[in-house]
C-alpha positions as CSV (number, residue, x, y, z in Angstrom):
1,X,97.8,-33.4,-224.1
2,X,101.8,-32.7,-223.5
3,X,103.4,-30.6,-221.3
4,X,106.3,-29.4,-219.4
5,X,107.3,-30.7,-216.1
6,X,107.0,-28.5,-213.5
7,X,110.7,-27.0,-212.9
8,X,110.2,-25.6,-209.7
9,X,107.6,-28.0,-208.1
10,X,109.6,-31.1,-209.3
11,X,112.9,-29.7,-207.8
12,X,111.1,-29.0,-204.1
13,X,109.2,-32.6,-204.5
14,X,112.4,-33.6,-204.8
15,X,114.8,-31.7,-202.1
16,X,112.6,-29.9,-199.6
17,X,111.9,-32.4,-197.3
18,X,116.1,-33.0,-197.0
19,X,116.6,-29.8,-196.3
20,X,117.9,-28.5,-192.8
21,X,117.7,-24.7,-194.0
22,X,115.0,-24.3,-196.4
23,X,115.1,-20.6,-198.0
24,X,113.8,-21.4,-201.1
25,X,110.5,-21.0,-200.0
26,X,108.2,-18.3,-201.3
27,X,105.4,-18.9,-198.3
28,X,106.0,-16.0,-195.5
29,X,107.0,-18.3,-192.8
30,X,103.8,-21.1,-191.9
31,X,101.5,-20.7,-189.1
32,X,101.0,-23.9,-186.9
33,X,97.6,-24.4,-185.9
34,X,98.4,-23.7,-182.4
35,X,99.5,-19.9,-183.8
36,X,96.7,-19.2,-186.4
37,X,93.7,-20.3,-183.4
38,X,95.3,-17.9,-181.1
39,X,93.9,-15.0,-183.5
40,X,90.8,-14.4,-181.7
41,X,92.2,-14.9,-178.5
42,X,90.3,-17.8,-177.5
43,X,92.8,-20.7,-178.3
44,X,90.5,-22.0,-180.5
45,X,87.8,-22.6,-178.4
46,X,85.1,-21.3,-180.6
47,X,86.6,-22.5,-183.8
48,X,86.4,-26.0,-182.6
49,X,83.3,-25.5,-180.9
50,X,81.6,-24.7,-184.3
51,X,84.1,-27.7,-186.3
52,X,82.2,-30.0,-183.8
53,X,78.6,-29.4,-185.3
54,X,79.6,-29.4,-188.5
55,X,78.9,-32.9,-190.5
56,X,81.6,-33.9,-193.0
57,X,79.8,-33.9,-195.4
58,X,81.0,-31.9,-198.7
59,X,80.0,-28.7,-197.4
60,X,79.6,-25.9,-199.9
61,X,80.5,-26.7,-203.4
62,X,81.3,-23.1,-204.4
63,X,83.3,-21.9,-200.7
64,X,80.6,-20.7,-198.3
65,X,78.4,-17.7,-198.2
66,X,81.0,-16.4,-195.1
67,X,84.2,-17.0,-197.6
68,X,82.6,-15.5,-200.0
69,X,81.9,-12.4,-198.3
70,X,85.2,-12.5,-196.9
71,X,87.2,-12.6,-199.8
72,X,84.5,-10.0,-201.7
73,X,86.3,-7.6,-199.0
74,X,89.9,-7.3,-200.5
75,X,88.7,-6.2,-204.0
76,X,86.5,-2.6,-204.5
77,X,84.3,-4.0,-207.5
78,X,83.6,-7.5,-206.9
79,X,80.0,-9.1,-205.4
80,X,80.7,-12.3,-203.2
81,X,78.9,-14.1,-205.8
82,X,81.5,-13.6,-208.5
83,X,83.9,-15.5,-205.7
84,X,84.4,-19.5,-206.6
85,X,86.8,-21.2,-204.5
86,X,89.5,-23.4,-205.7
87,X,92.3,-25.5,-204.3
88,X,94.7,-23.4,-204.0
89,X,96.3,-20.8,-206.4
90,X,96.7,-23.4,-208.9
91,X,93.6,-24.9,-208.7
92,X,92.2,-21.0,-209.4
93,X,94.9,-20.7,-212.3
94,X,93.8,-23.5,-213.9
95,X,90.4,-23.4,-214.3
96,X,91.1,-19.8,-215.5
97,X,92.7,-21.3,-218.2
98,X,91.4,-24.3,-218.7
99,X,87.4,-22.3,-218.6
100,X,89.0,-19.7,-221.4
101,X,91.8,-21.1,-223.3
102,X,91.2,-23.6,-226.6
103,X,93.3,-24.5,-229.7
104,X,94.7,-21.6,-231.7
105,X,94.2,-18.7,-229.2
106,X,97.2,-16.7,-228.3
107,X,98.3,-15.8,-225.3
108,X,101.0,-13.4,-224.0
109,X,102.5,-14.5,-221.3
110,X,105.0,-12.5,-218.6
111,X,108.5,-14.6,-218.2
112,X,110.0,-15.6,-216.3
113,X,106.9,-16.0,-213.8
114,X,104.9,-19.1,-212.5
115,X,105.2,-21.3,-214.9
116,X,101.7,-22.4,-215.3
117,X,100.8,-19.4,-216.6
118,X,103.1,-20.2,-220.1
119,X,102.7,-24.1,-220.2
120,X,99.1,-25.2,-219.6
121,X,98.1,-22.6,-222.3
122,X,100.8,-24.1,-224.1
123,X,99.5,-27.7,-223.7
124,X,95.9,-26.6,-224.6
125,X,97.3,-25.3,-228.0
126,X,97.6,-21.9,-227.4
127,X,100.3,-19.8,-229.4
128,X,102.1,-18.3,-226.7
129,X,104.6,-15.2,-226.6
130,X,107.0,-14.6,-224.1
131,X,106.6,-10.9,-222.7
132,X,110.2,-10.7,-221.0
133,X,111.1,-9.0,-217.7
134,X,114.4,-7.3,-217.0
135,X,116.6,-7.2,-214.2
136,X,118.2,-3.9,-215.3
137,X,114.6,-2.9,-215.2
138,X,114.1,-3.9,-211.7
139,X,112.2,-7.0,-213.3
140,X,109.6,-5.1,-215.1
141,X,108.7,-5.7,-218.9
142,X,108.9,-3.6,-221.4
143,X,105.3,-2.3,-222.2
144,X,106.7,-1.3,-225.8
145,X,107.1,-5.4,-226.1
146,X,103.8,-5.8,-225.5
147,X,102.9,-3.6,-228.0
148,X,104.4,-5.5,-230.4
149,X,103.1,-8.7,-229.4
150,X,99.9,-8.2,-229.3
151,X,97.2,-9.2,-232.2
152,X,93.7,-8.6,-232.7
153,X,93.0,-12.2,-231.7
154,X,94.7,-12.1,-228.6
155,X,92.9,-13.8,-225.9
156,X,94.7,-13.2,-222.9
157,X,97.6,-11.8,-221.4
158,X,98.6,-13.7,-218.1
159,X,100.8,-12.1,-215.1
160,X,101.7,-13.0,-212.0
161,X,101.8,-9.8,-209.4
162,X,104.1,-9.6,-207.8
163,X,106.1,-11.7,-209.4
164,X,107.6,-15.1,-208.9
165,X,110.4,-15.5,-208.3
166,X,111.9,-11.7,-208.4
167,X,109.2,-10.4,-205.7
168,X,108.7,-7.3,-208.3
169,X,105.3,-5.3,-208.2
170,X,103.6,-3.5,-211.0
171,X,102.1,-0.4,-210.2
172,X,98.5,0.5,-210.9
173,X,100.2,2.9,-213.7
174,X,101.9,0.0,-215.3
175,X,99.0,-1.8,-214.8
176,X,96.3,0.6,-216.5
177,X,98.9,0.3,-219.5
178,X,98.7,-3.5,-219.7
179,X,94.4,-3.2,-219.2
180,X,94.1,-0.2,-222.3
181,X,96.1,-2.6,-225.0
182,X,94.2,-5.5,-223.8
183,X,90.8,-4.2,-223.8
184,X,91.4,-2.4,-227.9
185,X,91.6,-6.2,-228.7
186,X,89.0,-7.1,-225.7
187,X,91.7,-9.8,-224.3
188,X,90.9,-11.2,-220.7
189,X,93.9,-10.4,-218.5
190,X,94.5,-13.6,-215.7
191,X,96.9,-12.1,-212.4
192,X,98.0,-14.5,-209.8
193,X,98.2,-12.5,-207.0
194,X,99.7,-14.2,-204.2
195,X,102.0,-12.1,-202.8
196,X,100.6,-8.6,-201.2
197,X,103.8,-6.3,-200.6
198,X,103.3,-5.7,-197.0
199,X,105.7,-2.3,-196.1
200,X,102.6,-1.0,-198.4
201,X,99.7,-2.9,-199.0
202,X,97.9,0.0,-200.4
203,X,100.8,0.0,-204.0
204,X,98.8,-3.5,-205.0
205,X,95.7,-2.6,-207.1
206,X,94.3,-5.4,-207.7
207,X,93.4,-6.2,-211.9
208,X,89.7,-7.0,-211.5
209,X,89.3,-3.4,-209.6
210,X,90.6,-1.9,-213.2
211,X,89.1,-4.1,-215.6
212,X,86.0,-5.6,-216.5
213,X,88.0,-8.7,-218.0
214,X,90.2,-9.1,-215.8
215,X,90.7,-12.1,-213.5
216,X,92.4,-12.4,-210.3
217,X,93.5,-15.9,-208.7
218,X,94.6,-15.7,-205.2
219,X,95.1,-18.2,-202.3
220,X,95.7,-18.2,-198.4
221,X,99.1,-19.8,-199.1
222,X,102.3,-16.6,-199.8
223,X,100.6,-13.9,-197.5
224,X,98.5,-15.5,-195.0
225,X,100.9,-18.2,-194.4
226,X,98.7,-20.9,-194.8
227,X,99.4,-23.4,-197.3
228,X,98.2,-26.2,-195.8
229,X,94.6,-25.7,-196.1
230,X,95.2,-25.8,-199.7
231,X,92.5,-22.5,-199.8
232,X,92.6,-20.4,-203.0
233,X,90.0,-18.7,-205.5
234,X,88.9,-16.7,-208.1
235,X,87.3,-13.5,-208.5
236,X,86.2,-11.9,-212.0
237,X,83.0,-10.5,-213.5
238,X,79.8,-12.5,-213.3
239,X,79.6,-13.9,-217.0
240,X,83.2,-15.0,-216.7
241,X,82.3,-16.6,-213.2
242,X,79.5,-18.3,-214.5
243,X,81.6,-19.8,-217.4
244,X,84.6,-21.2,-214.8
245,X,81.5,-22.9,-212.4
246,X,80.6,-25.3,-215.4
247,X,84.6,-26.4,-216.1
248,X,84.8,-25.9,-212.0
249,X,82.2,-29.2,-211.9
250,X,84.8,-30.8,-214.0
251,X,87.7,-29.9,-212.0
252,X,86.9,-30.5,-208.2
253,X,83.5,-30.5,-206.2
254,X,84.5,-28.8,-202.8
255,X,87.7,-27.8,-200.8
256,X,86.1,-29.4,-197.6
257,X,84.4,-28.6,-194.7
258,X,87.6,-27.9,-192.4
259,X,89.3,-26.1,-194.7
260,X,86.4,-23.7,-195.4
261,X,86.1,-23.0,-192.3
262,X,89.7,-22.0,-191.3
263,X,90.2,-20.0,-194.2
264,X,87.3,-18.0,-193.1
265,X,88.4,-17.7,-190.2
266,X,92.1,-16.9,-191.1
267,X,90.2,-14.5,-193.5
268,X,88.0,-12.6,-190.5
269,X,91.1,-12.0,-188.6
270,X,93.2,-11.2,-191.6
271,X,94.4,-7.8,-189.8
272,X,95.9,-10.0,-187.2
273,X,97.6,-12.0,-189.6
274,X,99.2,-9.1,-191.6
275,X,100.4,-7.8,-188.7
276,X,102.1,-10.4,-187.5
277,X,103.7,-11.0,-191.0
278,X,104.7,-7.9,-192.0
279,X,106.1,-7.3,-189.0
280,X,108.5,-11.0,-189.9
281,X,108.9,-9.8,-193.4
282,X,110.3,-6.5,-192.7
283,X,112.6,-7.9,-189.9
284,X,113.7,-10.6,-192.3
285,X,114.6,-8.2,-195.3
286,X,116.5,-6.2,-193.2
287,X,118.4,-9.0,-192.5
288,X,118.4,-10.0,-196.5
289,X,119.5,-6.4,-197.2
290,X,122.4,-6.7,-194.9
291,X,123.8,-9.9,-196.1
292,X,123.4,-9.1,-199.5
293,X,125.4,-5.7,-198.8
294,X,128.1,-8.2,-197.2
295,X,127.9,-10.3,-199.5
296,X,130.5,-10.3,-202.9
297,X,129.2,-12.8,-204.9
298,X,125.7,-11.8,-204.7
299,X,123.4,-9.4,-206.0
300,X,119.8,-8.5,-206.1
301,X,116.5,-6.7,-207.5
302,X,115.3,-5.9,-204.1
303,X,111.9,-8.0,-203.4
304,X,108.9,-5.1,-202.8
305,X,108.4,-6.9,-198.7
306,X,106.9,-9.9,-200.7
307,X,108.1,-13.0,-200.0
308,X,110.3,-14.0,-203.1
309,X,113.2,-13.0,-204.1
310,X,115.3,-13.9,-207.0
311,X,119.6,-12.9,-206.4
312,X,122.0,-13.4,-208.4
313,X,125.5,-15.6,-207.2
314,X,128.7,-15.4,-209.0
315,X,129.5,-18.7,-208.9
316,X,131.5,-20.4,-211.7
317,X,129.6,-23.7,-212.3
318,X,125.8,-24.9,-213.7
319,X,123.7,-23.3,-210.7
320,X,121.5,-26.6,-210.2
321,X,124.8,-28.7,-209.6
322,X,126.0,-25.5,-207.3
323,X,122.4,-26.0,-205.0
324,X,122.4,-30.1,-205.0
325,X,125.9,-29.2,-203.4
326,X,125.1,-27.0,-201.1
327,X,122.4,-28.6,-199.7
328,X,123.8,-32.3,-199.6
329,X,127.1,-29.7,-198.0
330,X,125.8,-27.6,-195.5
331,X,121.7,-28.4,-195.4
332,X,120.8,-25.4,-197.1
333,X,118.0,-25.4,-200.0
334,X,117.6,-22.6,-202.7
335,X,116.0,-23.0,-205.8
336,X,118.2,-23.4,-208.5
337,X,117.1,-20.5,-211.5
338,X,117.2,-22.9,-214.6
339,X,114.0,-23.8,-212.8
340,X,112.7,-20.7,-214.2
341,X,115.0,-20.9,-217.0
342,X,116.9,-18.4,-215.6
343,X,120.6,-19.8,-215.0
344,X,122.9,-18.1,-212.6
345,X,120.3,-16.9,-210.5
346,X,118.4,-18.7,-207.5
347,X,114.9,-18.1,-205.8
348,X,115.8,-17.1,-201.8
349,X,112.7,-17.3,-199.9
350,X,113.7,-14.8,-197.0
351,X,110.6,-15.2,-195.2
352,X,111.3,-18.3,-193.2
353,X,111.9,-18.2,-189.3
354,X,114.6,-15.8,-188.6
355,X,116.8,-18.7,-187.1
356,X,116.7,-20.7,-190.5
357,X,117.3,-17.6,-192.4
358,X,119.9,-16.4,-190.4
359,X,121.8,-19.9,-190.4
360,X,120.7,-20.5,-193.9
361,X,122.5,-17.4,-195.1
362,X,125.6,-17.3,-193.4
363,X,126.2,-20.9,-194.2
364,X,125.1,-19.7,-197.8
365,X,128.5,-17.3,-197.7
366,X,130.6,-19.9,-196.3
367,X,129.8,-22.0,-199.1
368,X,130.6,-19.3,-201.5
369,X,133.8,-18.7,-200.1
370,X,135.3,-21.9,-202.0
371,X,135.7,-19.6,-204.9
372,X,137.1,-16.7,-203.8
């Protein structure tokens, strides 16, 4: 099997950990453990009071019944049951694909988006279109395109909602669209959705509330700030869930014990959590909003309060050289957009501290003022 590199994962494996300012990020700023146990107001008393009676052993293959029921919350039409969890986001997107896709399928794919969802269908020998966004769309497709690119042997039509890196939401509207040409050819439709626009959370319709073939993956890492556990899943109808457990035994046996456990917990008090980052994400992009306004060599697609964003910079060199500059320069990481095979723009994740993005963007302009 061949594939791609990963453009964006190789370029952070590479640069984050240099970085002084990172806002390339697409995580709303990471809760320490100290933060996320202060939830229930205990400190983490009870949380560690429960993680000392548990044996470390491999705990529930599947996620427990708790996470399960937990996560069975923030869909309308989905039993716990249907509810397998994964490592991460993209542990859940692969075995999506991996479970569904074979030789000689085709697959539409949106693009730019995460990038798994064009390349590992690719490598497993899938005939993949493109279905393009549009910045003088506000990054949506065109659902005329799809249309036209869809057969009567399409399998699947992938998404990612919202989108990396623009931070763009389609609407339930757009979204019922998308479900009616899938289902005349009965195609599965995958959606990552990691990132909840949180002015709002009530715009997000999730695909598996609209469609008995659709699939949503999903993780504890863009919204609930916490990548670390490395908690994700995937949620879909039974027969479809019963297919991904038999590649899932193939894939990975557990998450573990520990990091069960906090994403339940994270999931119990996910009020808390949302709170506390929509409140940072709405302070942050009014912040964004303000510099970009400043700003003349930039320009943006608004993000929908998720926490990606995708501007353009006037700047008259390759973009990648432009970012190893300015971060061997001034400290300051952005993701350069030939990573999503998008040159000229870069992915800003605005949802760091307010410190780091504060510093990040005004040494961002300073930089930028070389070419004026």
């Amino acid at each position: 099997m061949k594939i791609a590199g990963f453009g964006v994962e190789e370029w952070l494996n590479k640069w984050e950990k240099s970085a002084t300012y990172d806002i390339s990020q697409s995580t709303i700023s990471s809760m320490t453990m100290q933060e996320a146990l202060a939830l229930d107001g205990q400190q983490g008393a009870s949380f560690y009071q429960q993680l000392d009676q548990e044996k470390m052993n491999y705990g529930w293959i599947e996620g427990s019944p708790e996470f399960k029921q937990e996560v069975a919350k923030l869909y309308a039409h989905i039993d716990a049951d249907n509810i397998l969890q994964t490592n991460g986001a993209t542990g859940a997107n692969h075995l999506a694909l991996y479970a569904l896709i074979e030789p000689g399928d085709h697959v539409i794919s949106e693009y730019p988006s995460y990038q798994q969802l064009y390349d590992i269908p690719k490598s497993l020998g899938a005939d993949v279109d493109f279905w393009h966004i549009h910045e003088d769309q506000n990054w949506y497709p065109d659902i005329n395109e799809l249309k036209s690119l869809i057969r009567p042997n399409t399998k699947m039509i992938c998404l990612n909602n919202a989108n990396n890196p623009t931070g763009t939401l389609l609407d339930k509207a757009f979204l019922q669209q998308v479900v009616e040409l899938a289902r005349q050819v009965g195609a599965y439709v995958l959606v990552d959705e990691v990132y909840l626009p949180l002015d709002d959370p009530d715009q997000f319709t999730s695909i598996v509330d609209l469609y008995d073939k659709g699939i949503a993956t999903n993780s504890l890492s863009k919204t609930y700030s916490m990548p670390g556990i490395r908690i994700g899943w995937t949620a879909s109808n039974a027969t479809v869930a019963d297919l991904f457990r038999k590649y899932r035994d193939y894939t990975m046996i557990c998450a573990g014990v520990f990091n069960d456990l906090m994403a339940t917990y994270i999931l119990k008090h996910r009020d808390q959590v949302l709170a506390r980052n929509r409140q940072l994400v709405m302070n942050n992009l009014a912040i964004y909003r303000d510099w970009i306004d400043s700003e003349p060599r930039a320009s943006v697609v608004m993000p929908q309060a998720v926490s990606t964003s995708f501007p353009k910079l006037d700047v008259p060199e390759d973009i990648e050289a432009f970012c190893i500059r300015l971060l061997k320069e001034t400290g300051v990481l952005l993701v350069p957009g030939n990573r999503f095979d998008m040159p000229g723009h870069v992915r800003l994740g605005y949802c760091a501290d307010e410190t780091t993005l504060r510093e990040g963007l005004k040494r961002l302009s300073a930089f930028l003022r070389q070419y004026d």
